[in-house]
PDB file of N, CA, C, O and CB in Angstrom:
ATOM      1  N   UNK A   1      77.372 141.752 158.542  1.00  0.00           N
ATOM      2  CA  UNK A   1      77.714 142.851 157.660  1.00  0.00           C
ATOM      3  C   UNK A   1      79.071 142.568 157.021  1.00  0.00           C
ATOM      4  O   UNK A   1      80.072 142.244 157.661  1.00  0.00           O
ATOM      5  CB  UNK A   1      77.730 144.199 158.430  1.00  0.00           C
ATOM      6  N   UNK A   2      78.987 142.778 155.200  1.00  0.00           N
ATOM      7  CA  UNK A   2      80.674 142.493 154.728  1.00  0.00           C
ATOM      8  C   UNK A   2      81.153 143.365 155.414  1.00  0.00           C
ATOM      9  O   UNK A   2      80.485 144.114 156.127  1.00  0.00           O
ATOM     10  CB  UNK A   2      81.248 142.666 153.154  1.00  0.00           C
ATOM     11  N   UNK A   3      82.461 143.391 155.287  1.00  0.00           N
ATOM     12  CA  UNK A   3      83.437 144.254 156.206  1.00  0.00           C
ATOM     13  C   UNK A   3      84.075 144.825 154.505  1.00  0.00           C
ATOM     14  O   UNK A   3      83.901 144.263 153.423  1.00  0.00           O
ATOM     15  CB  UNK A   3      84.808 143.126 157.644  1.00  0.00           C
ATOM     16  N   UNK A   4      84.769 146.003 154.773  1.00  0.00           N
ATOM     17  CA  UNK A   4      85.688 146.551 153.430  1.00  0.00           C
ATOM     18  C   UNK A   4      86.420 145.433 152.143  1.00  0.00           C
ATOM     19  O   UNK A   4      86.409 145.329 150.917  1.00  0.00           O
ATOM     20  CB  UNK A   4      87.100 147.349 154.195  1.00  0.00           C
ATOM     21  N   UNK A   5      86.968 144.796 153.234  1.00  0.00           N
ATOM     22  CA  UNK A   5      88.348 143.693 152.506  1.00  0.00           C
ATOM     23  C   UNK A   5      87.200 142.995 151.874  1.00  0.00           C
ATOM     24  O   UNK A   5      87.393 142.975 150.658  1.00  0.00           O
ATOM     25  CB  UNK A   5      89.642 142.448 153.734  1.00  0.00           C
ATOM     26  N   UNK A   6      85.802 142.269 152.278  1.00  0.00           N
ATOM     27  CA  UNK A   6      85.275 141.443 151.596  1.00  0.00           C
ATOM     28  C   UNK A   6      84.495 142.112 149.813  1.00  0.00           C
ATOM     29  O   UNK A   6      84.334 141.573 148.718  1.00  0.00           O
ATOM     30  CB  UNK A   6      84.273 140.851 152.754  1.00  0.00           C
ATOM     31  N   UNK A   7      84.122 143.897 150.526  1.00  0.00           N
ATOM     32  CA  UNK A   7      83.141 144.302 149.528  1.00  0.00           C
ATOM     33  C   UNK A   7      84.607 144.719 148.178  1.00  0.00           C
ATOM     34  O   UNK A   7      84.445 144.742 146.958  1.00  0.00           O
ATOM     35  CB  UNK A   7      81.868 145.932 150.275  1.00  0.00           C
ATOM     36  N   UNK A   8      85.784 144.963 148.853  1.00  0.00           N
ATOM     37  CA  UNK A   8      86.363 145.196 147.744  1.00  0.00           C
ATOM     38  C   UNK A   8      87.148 144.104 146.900  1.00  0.00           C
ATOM     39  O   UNK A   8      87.642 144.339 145.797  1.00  0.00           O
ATOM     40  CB  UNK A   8      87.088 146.142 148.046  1.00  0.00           C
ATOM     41  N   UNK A   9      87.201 142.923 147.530  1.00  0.00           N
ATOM     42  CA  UNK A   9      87.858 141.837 147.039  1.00  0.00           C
ATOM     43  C   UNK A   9      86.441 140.946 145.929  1.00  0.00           C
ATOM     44  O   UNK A   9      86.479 140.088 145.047  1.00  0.00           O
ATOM     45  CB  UNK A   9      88.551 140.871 148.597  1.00  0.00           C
ATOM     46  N   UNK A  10      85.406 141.683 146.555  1.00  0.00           N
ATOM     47  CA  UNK A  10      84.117 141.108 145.819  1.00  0.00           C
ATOM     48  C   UNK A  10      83.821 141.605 144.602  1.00  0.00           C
ATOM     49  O   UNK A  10      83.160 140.961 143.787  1.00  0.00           O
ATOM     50  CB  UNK A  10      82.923 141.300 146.531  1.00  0.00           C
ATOM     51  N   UNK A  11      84.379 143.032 144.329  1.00  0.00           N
ATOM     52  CA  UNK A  11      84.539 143.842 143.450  1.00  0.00           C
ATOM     53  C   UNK A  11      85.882 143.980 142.295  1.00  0.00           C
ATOM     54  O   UNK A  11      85.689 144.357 141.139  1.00  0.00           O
ATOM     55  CB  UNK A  11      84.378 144.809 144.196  1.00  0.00           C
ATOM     56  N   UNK A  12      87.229 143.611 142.824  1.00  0.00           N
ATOM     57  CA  UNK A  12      87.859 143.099 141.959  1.00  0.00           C
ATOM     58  C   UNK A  12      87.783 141.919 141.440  1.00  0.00           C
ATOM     59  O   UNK A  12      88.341 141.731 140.359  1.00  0.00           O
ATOM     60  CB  UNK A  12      88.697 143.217 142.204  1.00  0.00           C
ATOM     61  N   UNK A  13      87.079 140.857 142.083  1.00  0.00           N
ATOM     62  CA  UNK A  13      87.070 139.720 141.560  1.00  0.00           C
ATOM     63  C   UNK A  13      85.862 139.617 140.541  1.00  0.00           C
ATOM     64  O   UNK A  13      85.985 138.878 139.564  1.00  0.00           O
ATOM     65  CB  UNK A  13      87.076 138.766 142.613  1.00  0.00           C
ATOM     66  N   UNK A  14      85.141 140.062 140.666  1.00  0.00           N
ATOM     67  CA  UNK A  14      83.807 140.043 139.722  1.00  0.00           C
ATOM     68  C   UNK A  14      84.226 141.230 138.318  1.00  0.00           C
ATOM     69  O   UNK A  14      83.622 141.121 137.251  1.00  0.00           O
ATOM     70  CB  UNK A  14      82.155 140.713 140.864  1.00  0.00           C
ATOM     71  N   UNK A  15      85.186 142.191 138.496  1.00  0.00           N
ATOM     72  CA  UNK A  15      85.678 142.496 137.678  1.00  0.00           C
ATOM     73  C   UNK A  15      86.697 142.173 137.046  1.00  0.00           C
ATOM     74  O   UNK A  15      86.625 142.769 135.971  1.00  0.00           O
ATOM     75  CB  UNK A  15      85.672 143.149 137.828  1.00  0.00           C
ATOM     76  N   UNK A  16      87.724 141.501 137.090  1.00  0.00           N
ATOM     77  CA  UNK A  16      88.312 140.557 136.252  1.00  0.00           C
ATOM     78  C   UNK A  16      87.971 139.655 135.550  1.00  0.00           C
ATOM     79  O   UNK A  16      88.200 139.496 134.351  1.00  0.00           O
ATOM     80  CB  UNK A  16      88.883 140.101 136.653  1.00  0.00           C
ATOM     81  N   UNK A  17      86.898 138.439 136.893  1.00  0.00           N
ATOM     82  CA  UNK A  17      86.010 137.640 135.694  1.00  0.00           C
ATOM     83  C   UNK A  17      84.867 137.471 134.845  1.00  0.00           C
ATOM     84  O   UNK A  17      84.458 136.568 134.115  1.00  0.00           O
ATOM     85  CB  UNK A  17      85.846 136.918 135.917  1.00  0.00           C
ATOM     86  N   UNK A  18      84.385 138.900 135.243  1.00  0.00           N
ATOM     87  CA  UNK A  18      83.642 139.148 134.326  1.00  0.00           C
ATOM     88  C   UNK A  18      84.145 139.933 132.812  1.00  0.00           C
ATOM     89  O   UNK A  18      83.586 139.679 131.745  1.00  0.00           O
ATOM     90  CB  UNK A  18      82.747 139.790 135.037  1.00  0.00           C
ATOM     91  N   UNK A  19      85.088 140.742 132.918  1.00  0.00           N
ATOM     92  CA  UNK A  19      85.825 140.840 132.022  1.00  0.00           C
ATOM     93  C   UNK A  19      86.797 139.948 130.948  1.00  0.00           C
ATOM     94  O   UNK A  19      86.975 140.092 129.738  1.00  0.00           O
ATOM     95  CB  UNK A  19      86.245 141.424 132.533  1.00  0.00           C
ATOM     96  N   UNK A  20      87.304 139.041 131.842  1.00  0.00           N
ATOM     97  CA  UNK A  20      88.011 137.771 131.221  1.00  0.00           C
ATOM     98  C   UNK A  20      86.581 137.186 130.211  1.00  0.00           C
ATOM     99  O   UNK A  20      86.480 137.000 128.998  1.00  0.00           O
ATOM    100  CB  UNK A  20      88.648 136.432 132.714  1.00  0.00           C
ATOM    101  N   UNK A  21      85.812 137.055 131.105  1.00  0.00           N
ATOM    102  CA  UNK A  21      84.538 135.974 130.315  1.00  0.00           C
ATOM    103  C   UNK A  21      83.570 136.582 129.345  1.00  0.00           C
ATOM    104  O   UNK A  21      82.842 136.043 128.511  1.00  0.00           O
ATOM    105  CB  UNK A  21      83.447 135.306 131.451  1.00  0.00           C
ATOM    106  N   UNK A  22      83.766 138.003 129.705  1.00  0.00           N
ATOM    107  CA  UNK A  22      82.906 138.732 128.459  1.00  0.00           C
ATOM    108  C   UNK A  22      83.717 139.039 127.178  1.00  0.00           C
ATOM    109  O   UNK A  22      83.243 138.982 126.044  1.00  0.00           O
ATOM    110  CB  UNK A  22      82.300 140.212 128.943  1.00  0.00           C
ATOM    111  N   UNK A  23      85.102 139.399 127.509  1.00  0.00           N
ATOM    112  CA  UNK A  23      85.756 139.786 126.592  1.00  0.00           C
ATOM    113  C   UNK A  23      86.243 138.739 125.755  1.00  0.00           C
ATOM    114  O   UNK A  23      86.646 138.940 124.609  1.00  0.00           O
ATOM    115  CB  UNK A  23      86.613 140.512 127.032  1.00  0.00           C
ATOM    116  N   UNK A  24      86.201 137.250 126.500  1.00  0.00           N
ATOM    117  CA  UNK A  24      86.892 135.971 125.316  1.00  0.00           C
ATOM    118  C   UNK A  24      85.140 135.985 125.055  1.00  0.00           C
ATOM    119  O   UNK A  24      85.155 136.024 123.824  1.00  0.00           O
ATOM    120  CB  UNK A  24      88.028 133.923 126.084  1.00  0.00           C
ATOM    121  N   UNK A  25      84.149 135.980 125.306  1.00  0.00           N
ATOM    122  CA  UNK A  25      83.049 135.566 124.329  1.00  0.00           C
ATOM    123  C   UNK A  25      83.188 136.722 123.247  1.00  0.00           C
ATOM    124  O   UNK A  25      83.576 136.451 122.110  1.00  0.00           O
ATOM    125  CB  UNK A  25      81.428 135.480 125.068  1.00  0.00           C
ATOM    126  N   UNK A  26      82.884 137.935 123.602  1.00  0.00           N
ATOM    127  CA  UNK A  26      82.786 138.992 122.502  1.00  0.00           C
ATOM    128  C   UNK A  26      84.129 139.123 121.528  1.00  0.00           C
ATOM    129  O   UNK A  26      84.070 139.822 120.516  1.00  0.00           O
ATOM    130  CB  UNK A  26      82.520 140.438 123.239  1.00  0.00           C
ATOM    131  N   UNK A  27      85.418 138.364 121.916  1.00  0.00           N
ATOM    132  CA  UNK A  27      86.552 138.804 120.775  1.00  0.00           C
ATOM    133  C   UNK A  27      86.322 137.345 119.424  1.00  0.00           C
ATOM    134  O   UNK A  27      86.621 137.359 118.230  1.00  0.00           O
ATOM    135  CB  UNK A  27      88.638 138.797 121.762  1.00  0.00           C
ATOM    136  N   UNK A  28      85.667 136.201 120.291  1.00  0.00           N
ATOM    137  CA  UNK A  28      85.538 134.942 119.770  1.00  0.00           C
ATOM    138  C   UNK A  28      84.146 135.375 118.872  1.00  0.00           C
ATOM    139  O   UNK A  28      84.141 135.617 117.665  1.00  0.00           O
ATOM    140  CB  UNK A  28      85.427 133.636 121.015  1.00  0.00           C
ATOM    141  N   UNK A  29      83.282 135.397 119.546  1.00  0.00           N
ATOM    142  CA  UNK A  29      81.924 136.333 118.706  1.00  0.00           C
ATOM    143  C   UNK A  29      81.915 136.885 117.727  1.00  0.00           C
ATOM    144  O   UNK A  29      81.218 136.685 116.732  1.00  0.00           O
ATOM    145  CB  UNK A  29      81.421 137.337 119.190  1.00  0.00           C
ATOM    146  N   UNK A  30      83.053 137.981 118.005  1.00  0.00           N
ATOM    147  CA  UNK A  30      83.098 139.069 116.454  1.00  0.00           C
ATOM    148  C   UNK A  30      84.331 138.401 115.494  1.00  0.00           C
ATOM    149  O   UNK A  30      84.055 138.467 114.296  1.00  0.00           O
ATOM    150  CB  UNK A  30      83.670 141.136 116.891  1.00  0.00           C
ATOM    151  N   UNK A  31      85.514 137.831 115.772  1.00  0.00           N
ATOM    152  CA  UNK A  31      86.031 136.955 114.929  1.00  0.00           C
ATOM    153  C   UNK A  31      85.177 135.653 113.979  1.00  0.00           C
ATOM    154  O   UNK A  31      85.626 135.405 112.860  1.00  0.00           O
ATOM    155  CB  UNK A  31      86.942 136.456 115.793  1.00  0.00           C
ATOM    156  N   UNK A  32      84.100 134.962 114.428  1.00  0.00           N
ATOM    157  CA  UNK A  32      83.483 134.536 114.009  1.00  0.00           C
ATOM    158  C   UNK A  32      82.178 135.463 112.868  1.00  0.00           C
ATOM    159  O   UNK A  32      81.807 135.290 111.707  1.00  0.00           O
ATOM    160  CB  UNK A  32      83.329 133.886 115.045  1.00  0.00           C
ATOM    161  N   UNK A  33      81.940 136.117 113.594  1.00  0.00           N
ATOM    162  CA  UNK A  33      81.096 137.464 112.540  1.00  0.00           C
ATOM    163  C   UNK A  33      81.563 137.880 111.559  1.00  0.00           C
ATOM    164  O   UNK A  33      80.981 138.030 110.485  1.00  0.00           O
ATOM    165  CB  UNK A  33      80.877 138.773 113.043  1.00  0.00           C
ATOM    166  N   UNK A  34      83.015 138.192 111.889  1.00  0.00           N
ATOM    167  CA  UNK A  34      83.537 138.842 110.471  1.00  0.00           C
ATOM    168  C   UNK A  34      84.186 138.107 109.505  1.00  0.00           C
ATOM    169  O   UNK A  34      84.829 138.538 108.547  1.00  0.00           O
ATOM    170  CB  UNK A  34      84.456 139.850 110.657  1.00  0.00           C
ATOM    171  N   UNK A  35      83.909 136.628 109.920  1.00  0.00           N
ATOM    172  CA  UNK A  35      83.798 135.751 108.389  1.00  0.00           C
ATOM    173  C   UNK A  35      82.986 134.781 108.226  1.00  0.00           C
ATOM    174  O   UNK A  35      83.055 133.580 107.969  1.00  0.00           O
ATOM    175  CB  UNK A  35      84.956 135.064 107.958  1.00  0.00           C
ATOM    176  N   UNK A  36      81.743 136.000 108.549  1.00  0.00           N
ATOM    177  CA  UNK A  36      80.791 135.383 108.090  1.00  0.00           C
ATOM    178  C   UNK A  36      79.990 134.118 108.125  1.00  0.00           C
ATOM    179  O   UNK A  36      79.333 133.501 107.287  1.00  0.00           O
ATOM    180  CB  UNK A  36      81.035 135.482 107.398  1.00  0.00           C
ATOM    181  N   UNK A  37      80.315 133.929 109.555  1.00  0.00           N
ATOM    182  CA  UNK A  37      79.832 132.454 110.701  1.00  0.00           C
ATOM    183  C   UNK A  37      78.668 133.445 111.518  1.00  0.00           C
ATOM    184  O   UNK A  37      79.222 134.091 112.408  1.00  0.00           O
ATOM    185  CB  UNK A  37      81.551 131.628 112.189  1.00  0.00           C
ATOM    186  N   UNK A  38      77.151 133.717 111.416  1.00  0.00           N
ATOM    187  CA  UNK A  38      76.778 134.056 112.063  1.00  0.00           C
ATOM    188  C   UNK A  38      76.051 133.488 112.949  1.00  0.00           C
ATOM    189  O   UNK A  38      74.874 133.650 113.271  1.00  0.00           O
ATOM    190  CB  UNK A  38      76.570 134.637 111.684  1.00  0.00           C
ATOM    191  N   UNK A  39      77.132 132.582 113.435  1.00  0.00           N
ATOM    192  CA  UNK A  39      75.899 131.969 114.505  1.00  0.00           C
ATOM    193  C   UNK A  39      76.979 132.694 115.607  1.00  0.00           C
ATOM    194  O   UNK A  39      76.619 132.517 116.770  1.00  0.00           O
ATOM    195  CB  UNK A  39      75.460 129.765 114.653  1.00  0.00           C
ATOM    196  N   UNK A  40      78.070 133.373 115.475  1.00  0.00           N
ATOM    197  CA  UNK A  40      78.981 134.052 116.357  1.00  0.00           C
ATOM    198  C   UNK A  40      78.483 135.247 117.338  1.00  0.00           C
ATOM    199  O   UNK A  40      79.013 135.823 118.288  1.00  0.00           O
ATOM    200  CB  UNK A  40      79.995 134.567 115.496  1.00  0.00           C
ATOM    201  N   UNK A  41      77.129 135.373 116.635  1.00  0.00           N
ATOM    202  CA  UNK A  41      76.101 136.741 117.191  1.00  0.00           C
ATOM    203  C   UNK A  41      75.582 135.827 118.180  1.00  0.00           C
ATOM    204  O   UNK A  41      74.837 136.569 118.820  1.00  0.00           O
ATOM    205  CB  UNK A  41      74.713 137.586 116.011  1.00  0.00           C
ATOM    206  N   UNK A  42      75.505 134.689 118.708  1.00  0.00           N
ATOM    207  CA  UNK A  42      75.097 133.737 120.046  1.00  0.00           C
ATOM    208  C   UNK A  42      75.899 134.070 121.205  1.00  0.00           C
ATOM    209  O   UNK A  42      75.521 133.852 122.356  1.00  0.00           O
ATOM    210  CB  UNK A  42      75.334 132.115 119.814  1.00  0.00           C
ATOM    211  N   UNK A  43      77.347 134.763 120.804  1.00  0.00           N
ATOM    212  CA  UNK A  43      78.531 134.541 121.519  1.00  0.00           C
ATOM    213  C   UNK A  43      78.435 136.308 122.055  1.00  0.00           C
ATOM    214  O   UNK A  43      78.422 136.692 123.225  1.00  0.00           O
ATOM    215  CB  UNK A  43      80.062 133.869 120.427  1.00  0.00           C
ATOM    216  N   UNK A  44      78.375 137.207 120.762  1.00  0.00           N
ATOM    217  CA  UNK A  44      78.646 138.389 121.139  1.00  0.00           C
ATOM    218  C   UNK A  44      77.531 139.096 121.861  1.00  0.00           C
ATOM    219  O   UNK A  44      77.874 140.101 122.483  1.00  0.00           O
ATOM    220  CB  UNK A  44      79.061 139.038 120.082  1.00  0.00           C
ATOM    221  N   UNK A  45      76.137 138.728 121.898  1.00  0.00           N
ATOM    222  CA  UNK A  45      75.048 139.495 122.241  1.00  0.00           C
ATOM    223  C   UNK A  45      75.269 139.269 123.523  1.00  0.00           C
ATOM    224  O   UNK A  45      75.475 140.282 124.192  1.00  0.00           O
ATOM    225  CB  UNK A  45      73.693 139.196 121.699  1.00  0.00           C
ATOM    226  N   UNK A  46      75.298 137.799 124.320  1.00  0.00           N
ATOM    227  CA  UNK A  46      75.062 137.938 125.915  1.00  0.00           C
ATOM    228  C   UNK A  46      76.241 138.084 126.284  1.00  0.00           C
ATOM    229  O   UNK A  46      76.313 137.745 127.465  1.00  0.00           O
ATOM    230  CB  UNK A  46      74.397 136.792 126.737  1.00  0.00           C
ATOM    231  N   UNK A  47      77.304 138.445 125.854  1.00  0.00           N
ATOM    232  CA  UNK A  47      78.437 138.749 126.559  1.00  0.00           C
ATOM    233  C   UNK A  47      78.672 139.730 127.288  1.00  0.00           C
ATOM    234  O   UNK A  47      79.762 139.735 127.860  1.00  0.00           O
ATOM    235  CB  UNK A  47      79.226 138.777 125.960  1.00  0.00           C
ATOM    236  N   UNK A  48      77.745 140.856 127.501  1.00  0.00           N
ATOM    237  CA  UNK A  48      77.728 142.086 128.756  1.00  0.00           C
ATOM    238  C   UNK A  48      77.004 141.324 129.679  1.00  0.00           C
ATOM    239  O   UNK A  48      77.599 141.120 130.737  1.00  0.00           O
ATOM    240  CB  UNK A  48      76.891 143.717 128.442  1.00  0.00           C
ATOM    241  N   UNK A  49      75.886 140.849 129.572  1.00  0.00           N
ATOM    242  CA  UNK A  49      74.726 139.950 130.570  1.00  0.00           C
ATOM    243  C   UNK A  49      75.554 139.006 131.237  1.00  0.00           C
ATOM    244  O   UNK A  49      75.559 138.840 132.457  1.00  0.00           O
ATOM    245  CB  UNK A  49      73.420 139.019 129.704  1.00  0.00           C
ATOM    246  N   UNK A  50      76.233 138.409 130.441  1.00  0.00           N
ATOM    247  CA  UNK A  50      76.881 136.761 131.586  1.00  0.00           C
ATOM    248  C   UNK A  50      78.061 137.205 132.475  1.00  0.00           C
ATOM    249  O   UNK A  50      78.414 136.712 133.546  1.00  0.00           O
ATOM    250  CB  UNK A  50      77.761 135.133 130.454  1.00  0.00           C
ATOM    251  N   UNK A  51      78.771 138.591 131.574  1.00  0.00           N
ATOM    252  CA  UNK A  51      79.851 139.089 132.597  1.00  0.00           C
ATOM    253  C   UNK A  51      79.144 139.816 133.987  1.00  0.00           C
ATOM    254  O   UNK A  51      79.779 140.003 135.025  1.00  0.00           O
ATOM    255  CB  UNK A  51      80.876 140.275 131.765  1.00  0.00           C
ATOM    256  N   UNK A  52      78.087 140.089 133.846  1.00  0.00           N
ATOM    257  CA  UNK A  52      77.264 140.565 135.171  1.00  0.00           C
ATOM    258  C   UNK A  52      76.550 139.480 136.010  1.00  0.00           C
ATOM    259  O   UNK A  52      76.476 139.427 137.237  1.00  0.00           O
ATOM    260  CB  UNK A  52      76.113 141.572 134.752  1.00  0.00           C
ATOM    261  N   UNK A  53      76.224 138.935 135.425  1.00  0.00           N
ATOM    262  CA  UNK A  53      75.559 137.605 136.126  1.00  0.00           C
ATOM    263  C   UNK A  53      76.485 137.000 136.776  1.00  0.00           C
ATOM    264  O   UNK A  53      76.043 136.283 137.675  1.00  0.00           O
ATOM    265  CB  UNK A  53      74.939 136.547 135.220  1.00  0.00           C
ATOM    266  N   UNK A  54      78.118 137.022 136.613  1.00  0.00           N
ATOM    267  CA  UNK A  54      78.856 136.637 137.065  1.00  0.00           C
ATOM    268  C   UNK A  54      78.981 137.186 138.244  1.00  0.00           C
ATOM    269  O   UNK A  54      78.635 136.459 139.175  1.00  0.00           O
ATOM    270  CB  UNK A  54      79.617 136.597 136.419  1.00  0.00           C
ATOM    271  N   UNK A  55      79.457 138.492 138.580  1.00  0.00           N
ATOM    272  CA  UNK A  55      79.454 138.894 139.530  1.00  0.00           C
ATOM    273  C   UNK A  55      78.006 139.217 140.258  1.00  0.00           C
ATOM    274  O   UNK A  55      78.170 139.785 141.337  1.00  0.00           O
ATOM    275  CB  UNK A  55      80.245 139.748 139.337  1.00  0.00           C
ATOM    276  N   UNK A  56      77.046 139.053 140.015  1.00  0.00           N
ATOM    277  CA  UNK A  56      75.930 138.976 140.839  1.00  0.00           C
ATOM    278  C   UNK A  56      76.084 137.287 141.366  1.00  0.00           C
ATOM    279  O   UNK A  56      75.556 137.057 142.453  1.00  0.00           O
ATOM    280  CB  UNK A  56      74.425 139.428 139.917  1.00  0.00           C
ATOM    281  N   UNK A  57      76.635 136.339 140.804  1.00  0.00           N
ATOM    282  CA  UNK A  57      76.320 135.269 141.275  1.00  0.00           C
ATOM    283  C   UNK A  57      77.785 135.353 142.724  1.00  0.00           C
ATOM    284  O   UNK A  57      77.762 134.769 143.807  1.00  0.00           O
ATOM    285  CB  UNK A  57      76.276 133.948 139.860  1.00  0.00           C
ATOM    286  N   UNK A  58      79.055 136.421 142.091  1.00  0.00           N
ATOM    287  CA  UNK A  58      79.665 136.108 143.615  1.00  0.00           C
ATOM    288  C   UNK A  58      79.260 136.893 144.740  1.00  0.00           C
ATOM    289  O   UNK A  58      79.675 136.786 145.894  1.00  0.00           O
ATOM    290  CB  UNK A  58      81.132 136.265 143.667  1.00  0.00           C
ATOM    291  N   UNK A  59      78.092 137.992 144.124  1.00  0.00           N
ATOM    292  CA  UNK A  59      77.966 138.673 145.473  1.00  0.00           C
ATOM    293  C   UNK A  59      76.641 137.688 146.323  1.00  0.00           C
ATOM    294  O   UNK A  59      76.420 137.660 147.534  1.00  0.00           O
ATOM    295  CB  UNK A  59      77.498 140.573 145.182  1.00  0.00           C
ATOM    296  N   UNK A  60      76.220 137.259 145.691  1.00  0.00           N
ATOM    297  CA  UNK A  60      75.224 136.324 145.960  1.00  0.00           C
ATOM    298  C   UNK A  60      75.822 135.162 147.652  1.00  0.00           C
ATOM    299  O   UNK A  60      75.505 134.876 148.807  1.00  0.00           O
ATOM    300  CB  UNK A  60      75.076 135.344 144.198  1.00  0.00           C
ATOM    301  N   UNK A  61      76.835 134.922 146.589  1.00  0.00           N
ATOM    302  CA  UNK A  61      77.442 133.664 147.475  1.00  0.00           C
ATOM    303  C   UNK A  61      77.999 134.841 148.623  1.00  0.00           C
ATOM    304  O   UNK A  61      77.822 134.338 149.733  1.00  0.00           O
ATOM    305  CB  UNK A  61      78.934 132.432 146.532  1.00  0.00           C
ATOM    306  N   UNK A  62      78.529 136.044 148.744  1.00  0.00           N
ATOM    307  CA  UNK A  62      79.150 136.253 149.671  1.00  0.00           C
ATOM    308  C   UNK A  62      78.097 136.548 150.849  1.00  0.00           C
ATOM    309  O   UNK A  62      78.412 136.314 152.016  1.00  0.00           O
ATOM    310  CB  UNK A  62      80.089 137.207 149.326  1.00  0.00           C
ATOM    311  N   UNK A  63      76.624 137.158 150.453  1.00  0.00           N
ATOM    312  CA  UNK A  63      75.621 137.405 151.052  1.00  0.00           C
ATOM    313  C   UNK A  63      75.390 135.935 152.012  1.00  0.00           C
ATOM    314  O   UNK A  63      75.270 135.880 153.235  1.00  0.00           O
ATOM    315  CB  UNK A  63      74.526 137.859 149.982  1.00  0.00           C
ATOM    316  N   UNK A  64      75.377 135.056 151.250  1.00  0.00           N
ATOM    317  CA  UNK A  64      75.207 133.478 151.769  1.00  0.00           C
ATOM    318  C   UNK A  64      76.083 133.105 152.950  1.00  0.00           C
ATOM    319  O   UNK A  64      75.667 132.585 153.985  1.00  0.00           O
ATOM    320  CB  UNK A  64      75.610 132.401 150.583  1.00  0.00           C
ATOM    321  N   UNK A  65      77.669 133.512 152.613  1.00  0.00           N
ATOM    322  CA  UNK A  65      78.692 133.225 153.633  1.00  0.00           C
ATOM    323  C   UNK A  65      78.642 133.939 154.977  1.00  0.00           C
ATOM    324  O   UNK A  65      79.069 133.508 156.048  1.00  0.00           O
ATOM    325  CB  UNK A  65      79.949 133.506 153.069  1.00  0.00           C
ATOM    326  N   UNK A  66      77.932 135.334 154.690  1.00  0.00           N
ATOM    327  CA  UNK A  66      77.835 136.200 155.728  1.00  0.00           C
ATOM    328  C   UNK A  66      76.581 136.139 156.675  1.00  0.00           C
ATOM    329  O   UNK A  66      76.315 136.763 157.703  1.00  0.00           O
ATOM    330  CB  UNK A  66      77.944 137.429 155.169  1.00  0.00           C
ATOM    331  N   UNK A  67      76.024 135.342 156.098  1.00  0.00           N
ATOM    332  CA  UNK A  67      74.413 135.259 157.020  1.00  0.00           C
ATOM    333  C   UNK A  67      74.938 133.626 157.701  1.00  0.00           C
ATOM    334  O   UNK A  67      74.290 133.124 158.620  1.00  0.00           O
ATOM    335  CB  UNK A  67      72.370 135.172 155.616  1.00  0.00           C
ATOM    336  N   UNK A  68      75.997 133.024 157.193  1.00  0.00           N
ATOM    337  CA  UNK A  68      76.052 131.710 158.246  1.00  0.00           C
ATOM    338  C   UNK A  68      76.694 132.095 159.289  1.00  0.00           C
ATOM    339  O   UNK A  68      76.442 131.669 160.416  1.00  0.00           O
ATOM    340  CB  UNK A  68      76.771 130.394 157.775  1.00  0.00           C
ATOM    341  N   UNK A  69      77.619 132.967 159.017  1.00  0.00           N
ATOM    342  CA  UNK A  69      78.792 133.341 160.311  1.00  0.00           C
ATOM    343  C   UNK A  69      77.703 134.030 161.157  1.00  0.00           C
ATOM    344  O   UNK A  69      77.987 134.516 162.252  1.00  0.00           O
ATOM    345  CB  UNK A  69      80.382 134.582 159.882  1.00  0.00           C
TER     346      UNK A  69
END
């Protein structure tokens, strides 16, 4: 079973980098959009999806760490 320190350190960390990584795709995305480069809509559409996938992929691993111990 995670213990507190793990579920909340699992939770700031998946929120920072999922934020860091959604927010440089979507600011890079729509800078590219608004002159008229639309291949920048590649960048801005999955940028909520990959910032979650992110943190599903660390809770993933922590599930992993906790079933070896």
């Amino acid at each position: 079973m995670a213990s507190r320190e793990d579920i909340l350190i699992l939770g700031l960390t998946a929120g920072v980098v999922g934020s860091l990584t959604g927010g440089l795709m979507l600011g890079i995305g729509l800078g590219l959009v608004s002159q008229s480069v639309h291949v920048g809509w590649l960048l801005v559409l999955p940028a909520g999806p990959v910032a979650g996938l992110l943190g599903y992929a660390l809770a993933r691993r922590l599930v992993k760490r906790e079933a070896q111990m």
